[in-house]
C-alpha positions as CSV (number, residue, x, y, z in Angstrom):
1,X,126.9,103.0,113.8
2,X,126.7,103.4,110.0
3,X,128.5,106.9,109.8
4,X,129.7,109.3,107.2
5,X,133.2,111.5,106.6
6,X,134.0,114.2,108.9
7,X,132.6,116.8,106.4
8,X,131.6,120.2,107.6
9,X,128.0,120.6,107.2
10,X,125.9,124.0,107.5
11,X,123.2,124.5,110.1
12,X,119.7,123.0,109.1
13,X,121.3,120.1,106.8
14,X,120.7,116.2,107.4
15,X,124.6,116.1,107.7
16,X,124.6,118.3,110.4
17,X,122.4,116.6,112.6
18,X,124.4,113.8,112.1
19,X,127.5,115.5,113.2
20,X,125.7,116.3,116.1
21,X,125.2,112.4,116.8
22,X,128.5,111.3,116.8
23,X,130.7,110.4,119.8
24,X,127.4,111.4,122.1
25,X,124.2,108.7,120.9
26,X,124.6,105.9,118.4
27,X,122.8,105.7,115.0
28,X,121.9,104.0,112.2
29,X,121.0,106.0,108.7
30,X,118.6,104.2,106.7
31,X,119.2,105.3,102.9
32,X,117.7,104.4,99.6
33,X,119.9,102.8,96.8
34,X,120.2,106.3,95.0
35,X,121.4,108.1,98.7
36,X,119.0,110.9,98.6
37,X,116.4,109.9,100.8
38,X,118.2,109.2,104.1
39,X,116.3,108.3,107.5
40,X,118.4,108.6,110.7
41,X,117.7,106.7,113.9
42,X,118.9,106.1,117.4
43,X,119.2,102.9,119.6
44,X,120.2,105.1,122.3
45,X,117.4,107.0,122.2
46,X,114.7,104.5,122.5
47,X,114.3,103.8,118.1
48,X,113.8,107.2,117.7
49,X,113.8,109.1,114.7
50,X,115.5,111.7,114.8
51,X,115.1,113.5,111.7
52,X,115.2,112.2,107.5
53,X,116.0,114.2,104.4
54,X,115.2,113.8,100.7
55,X,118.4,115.4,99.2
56,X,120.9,113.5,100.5
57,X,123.9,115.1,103.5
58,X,123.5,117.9,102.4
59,X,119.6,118.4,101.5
60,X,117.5,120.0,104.3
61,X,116.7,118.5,107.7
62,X,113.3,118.3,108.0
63,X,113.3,116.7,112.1
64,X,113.9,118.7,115.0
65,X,117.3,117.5,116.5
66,X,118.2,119.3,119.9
67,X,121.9,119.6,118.9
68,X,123.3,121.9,121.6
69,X,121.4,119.1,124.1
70,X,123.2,116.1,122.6
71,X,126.7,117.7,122.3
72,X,126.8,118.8,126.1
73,X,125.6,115.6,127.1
74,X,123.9,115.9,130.1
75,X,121.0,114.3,132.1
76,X,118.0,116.2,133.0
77,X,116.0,114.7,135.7
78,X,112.7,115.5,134.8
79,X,112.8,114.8,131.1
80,X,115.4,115.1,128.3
81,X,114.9,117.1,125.1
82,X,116.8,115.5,122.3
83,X,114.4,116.2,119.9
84,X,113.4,113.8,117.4
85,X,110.7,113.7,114.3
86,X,109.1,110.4,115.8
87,X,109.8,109.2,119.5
88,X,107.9,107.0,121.2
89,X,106.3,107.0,124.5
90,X,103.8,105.5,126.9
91,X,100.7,106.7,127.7
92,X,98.5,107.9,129.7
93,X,100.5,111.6,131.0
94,X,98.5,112.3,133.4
95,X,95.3,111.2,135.6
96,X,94.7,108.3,137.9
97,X,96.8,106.2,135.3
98,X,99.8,108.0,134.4
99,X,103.2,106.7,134.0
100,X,104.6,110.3,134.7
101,X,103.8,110.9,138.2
102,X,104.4,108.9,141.5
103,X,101.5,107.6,143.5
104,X,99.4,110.8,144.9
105,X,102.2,113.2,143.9
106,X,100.5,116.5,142.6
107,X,99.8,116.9,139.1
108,X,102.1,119.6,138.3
109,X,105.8,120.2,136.7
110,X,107.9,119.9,139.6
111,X,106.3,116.7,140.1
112,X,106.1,115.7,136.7
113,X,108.6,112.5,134.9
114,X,109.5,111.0,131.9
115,X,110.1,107.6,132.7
116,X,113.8,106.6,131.7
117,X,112.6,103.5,129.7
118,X,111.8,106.2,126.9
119,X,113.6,108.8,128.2
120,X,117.1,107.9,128.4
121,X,117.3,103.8,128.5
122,X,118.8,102.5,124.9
123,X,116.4,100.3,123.4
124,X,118.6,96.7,122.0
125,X,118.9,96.8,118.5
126,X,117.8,93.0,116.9
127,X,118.0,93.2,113.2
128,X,118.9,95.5,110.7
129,X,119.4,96.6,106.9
130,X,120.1,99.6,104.7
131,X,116.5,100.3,104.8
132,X,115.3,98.7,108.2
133,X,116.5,98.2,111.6
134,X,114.5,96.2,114.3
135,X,114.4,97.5,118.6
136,X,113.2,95.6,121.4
137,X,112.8,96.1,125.4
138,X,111.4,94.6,128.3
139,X,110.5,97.2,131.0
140,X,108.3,98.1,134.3
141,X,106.3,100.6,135.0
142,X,104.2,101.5,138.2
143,X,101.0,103.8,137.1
144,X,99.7,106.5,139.6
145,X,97.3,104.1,141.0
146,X,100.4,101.7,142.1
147,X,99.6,99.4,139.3
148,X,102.8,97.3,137.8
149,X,103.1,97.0,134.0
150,X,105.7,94.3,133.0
151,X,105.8,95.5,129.2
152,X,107.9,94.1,125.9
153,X,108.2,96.4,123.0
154,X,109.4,95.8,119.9
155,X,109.7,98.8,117.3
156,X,110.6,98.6,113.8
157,X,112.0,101.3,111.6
158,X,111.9,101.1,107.6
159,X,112.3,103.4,104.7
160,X,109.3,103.9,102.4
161,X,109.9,102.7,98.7
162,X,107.8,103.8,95.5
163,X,105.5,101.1,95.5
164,X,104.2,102.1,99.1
165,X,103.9,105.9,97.4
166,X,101.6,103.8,95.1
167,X,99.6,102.6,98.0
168,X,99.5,106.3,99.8
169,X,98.6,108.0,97.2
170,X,97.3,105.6,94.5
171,X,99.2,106.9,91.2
172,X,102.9,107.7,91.4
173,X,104.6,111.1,91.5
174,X,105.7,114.0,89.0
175,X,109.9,113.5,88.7
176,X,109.7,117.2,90.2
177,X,108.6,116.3,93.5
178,X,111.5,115.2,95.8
179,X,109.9,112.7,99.1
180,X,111.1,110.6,102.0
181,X,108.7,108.2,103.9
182,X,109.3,105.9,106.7
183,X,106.8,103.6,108.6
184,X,107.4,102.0,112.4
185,X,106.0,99.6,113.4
186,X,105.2,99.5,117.4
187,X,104.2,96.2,119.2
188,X,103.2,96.4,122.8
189,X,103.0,93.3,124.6
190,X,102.3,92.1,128.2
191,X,104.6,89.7,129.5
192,X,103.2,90.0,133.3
193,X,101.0,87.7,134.9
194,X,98.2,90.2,135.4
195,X,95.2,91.5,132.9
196,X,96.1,94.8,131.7
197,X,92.0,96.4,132.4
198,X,89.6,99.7,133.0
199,X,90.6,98.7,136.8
200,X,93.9,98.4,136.9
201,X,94.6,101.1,133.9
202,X,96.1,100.4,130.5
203,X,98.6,101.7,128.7
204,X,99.0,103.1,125.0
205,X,101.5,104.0,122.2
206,X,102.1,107.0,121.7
207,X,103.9,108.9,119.1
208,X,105.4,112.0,118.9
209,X,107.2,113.4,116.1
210,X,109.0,117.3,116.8
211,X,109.5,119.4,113.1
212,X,111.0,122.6,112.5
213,X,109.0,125.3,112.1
214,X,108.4,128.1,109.9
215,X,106.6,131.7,110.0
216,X,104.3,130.1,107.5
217,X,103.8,126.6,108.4
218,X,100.5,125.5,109.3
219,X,99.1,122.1,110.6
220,X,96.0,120.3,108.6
221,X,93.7,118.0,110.5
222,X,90.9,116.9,108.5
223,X,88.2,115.6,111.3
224,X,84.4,113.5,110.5
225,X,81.8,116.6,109.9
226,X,78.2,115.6,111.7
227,X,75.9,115.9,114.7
228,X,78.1,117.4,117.7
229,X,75.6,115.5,120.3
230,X,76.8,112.0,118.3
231,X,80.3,112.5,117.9
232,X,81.5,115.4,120.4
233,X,83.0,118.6,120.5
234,X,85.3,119.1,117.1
235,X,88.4,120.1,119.1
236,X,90.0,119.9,122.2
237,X,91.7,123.0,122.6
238,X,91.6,123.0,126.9
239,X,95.7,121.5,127.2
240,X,97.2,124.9,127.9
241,X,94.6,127.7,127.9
242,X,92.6,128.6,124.9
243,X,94.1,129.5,121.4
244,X,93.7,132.6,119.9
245,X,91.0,132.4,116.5
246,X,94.1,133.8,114.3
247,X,95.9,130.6,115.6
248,X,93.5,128.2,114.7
249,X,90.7,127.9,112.8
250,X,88.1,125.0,111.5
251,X,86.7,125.3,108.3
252,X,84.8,122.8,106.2
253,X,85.7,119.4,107.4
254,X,89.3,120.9,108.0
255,X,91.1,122.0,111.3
256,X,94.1,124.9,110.7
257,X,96.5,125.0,113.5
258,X,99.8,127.2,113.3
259,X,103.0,125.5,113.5
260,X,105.3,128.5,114.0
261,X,106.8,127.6,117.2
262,X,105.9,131.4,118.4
263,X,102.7,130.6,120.8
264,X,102.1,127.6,123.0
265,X,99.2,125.3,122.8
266,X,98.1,121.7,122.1
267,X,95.0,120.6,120.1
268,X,93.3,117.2,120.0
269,X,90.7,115.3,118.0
270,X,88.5,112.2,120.0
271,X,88.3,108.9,117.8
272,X,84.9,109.8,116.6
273,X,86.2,112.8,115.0
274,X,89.6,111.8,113.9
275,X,90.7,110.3,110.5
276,X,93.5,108.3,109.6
277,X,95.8,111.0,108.7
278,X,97.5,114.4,109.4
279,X,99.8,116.9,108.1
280,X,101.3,120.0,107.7
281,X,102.6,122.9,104.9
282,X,105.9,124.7,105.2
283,X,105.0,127.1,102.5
284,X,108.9,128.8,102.8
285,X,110.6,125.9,102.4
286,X,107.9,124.2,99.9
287,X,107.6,120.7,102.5
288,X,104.7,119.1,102.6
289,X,104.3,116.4,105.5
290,X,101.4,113.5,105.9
291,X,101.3,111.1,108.9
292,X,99.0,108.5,108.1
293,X,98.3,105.8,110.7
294,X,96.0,102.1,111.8
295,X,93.1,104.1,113.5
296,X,90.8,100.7,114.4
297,X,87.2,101.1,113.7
298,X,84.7,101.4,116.4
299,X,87.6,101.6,119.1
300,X,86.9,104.1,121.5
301,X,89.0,103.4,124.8
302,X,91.9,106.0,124.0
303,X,93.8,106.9,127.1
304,X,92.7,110.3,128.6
305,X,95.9,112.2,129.4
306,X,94.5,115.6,131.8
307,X,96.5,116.5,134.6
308,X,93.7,115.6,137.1
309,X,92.0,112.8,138.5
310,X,89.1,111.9,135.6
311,X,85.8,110.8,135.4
312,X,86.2,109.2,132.5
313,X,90.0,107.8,131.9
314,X,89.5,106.2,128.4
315,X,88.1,109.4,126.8
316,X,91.2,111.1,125.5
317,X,92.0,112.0,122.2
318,X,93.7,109.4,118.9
319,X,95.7,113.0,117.5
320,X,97.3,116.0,118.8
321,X,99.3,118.7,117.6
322,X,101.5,120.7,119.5
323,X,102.8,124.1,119.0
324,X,106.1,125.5,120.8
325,X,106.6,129.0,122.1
326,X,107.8,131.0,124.9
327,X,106.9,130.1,128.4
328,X,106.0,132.5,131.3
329,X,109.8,132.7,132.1
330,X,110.8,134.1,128.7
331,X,112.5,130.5,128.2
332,X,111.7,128.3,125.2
333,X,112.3,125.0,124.4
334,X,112.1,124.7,121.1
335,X,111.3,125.8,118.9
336,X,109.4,123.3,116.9
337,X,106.1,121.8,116.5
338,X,104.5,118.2,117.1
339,X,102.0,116.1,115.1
340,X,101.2,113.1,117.6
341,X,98.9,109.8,117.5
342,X,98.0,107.4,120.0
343,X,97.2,103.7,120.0
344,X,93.8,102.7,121.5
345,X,94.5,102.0,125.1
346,X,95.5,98.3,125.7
347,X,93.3,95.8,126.9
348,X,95.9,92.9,127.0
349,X,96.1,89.5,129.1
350,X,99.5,87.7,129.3
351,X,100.8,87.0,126.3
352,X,98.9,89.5,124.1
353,X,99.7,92.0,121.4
354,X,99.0,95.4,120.3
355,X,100.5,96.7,117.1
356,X,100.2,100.5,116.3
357,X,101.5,101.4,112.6
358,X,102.7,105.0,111.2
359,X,103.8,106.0,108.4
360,X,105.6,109.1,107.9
361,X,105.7,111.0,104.6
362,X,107.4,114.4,103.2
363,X,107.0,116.1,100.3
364,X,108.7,118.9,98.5
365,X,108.3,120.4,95.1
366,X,106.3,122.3,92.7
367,X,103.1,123.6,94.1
368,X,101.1,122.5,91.3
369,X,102.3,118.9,91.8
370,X,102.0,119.2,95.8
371,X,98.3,120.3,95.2
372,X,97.6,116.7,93.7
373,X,98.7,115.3,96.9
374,X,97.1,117.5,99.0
375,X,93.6,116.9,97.4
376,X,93.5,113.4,97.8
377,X,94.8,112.4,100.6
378,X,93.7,115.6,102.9
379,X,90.9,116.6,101.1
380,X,92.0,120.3,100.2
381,X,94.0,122.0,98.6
382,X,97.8,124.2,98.8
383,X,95.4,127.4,98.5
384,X,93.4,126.2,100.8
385,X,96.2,125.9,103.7
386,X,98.2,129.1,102.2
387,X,95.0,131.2,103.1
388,X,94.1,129.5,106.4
389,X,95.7,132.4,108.1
């Protein structure tokens, strides 16, 4: 653990999510010379991200950290909600192929599980520095279909310096605009004895990253414009029961999506409609985020994750976005919202490789200057997503 001073931190700061950390998961913060842009990450929890800040202990915490979870420190049996601005799991959820359901149990919560290997198993940590730390595991997994998976994963962590800004964006910044970027890296590997195929099922990276929300955030998906008979339906909106028009909207070349944590539902985007990147605007507290990510061309196999048996298992979606609200019960979970991607589903044989790469990036500063970013690397601008709704 690289840790701080006991300090007293208010609600909603990097510090205090640390707080929150100690004595109950092990970390590591990742910090730039100048200690203002701060990543931190857990070996306990699987190489997550938990959350990463541009203003140093003190400067806003831009993750969604489950404190009240991670203080009392209990175990949940059918999945754990630490929270966390990038986690990584295993795909497919559901179908003939899932990892979260027994052989021929019903597809339905009470029969639903998060595996422990990226639920609650600590990953080993194998390398690190003050801006880079290094996880690996070896673990087994038996689909729906009674298929084993002997799988090595190796997941790598590093803070985004200037020069990779330049490559984002293409020109550097205005001194106004504070930013914090991190990349992982994600290797999957098969170290069974058995071809990983459309027979036996194949797995998939997926990441999921969990962000605080605000009455005025809203989630940007650009998606390829053309023939819907060529490249399918623009959105997949069917996860939990249609959303509502003033909740999401699609608008030239753009998809809007509320991130308000107030109303449940999950979008998605096949890999013929889906770019290479993502985002969202916090307009209250002036954050801008991008996830950019390795989106292979003319890859189609993406893992189909529907809680049913499928025709077609290697038709799901390469984004998603999730937004938390109440469930039928009055409980919530949250709240927060989710921008996820998803590796291509992997066709491996013994002794083969499949790398998914993400880069996370957050902005904060002057509209004007926010609008440059915006423009090129989503394709609109601040207006733009301020009047979405």
């Amino acid at each position: 653990m690289k840790g701080t001073k006991n300090t007293e931190f208010n609600k909603g700061t990097f510090g205090y999510d640390v707080e929150a950390m100690k004595g109950n998961k092990t970390f590591t913060i990742l910090r730039s010379s100048s200690n203002d842009r701060m990543v931190l990450v857990s070996a306990d929890l699987q190489g997550r991200v938990m959350t990463s800040t541009f203003d140093g202990m003190n400067g806003f915490s831009i993750g969604w950290v489950n404190d009240k979870y991670i203080k009392a420190g209990k175990i949940q049996e059918h999945f754990n909600p630490w929270g966390g601005e990038e986690r990584l799991w295993l795909g497919p959820e559901g179908g003939q192929f899932s990892f979260f359901f027994k052989p021929g149990a019903p597809f339905d919560l009470d029969h639903w599980y998060t595996p422990a290997a990226f639920d609650t198993e600590p990953f080993e940590t194998e390398k690190e520095s003050d801006t880079m730390i290094r996880f690996g595991k070896e673990i087994i997994l038996e689909n729906y279909s009674g298929h084993r998976f002997d799988i090595g994963i190796q997941r790598t962590v590093r803070l985004l310096e200037e020069k990779d800004l330049k490559g984002l964006s293409g020109e550097m910044l205005s001194h106004s605009i504070k930013w914090v970027g991190y990349e992982t890296e994600n290797v999957l590997k098969n170290i069974g004895d058995q071809a990983w195929t459309k027979e036996t099922g194949m797995p998939s990276m997926w990441l999921l990253g969990m962000y605080n929300p605000s009455d005025a955030t809203t989630i940007v998906i650009p998606y390829n414009t053309g023939d819907g008979n060529v490249l399918g339906r623009i959105v997949n909106d069917a996860y939990f029961g249609k959303i509502a028009p003033d909740r999401l909207k699609i608008e030239g070349g753009v998809i809007f999506f509320k991130g308000d944590g107030k109303s449940r539902g999950k979008i998605g985007l096949n890999p013929e409609r889906a770019k290479y990147v993502l985002g969202s605007y916090d307009e209250i507290n002036h954050i801008l985020t991008v996830v950019k990510y390795n989106k292979p061309k003319g890859v189609t196999d993406y893992v189909n994750s529907m809680w049913e048996i499928q025709k077609d298992p290697f038709s799901g979606d390469v984004v998603n976005a999730y937004n938390d609200g109440p469930l039928p019960d009055g409980g919530q979970l949250g709240p927060f919202y989710e921008l996820e991607t998803s590796s291509p589903a992997a066709a491996l044989r013994p002794g083969e490789k499949l790398v998914h790469v993400s880069q996370t990036w957050h902005f904060s500063g002057d509209e004007e200057f926010l609008n440059e970013i915006t423009e090129k690397i989503l394709g609109i601008t601040i207006g733009n997503i301020k009047n979405a709704f």
